[in-house]
C-alpha positions as CSV (number, residue, x, y, z in Angstrom):
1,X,46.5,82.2,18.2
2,X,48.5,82.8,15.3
3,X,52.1,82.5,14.6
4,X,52.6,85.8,14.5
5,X,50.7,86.2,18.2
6,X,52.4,83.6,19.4
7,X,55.8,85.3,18.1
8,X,54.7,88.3,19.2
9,X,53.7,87.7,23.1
10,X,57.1,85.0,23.5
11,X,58.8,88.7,22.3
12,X,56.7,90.6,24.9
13,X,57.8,88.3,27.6
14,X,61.7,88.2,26.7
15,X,61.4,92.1,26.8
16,X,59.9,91.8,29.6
17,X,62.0,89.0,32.1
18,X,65.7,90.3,30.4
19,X,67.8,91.1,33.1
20,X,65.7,89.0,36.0
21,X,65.9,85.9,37.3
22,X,62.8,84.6,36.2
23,X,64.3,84.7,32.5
24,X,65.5,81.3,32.5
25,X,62.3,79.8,33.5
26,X,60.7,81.4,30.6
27,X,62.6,80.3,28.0
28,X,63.2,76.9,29.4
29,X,59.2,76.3,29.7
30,X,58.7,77.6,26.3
31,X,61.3,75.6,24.4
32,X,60.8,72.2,26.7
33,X,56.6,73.0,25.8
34,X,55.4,73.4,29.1
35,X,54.0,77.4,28.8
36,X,51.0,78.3,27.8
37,X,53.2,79.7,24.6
38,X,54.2,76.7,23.7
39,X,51.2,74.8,22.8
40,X,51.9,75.3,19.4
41,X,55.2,73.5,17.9
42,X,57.5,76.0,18.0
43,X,60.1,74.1,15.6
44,X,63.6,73.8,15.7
45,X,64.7,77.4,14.2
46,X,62.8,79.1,16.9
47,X,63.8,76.6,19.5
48,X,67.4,77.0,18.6
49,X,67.0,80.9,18.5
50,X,65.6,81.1,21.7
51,X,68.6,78.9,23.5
52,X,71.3,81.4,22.1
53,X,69.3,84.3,23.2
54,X,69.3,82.6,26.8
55,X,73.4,81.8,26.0
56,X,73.4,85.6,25.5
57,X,71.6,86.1,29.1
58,X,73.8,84.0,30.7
59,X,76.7,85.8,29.5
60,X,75.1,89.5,29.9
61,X,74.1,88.5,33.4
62,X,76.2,85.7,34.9
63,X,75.1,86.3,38.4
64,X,71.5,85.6,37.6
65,X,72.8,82.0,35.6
66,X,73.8,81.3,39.3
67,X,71.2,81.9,41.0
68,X,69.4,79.4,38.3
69,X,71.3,77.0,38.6
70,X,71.7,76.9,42.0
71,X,67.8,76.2,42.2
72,X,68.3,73.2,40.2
73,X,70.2,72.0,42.5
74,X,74.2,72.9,41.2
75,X,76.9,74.4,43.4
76,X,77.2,77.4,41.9
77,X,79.8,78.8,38.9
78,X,82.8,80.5,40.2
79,X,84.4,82.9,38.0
């Protein structure tokens, strides 16, 4: 696959999870290398990139940041 495949589909798949609680997943599998998408080194500017986007989902959709962290074990965030 090349980079700009790989680029391309991680896009596809942010498009596609915004707003859902299965966004988090996504981008923590890519950036900590365990997806599919991630067998190639992603390096640091992507990896950075792809954390403020998920800073931006967490912001946009702070009920869904809940529910995350609530699976990893966390009492929930009260606002």
């Amino acid at each position: 696959m090349t980079r700009y495949e790989l680029l391309t589909n991680i896009s596809s798949g942010i498009k596609r999870l915004w707003g859902t609680s299965e966004f988090n997943d996504y981008i923590d599998n890519l950036v900590s290398g365990s997806h599919p998408y991630a067998i190639q080194p992603l390096g640091k500017e992507i990896i950075s990139t792809l954390l403020s986007i998920k800073i931006k989902h967490d912001e946009e959709f702070p009920e869904l940041k809940d529910i995350y962290r609530s699976t990893l074990g966390f009492s929930a965030v009260r606002r």
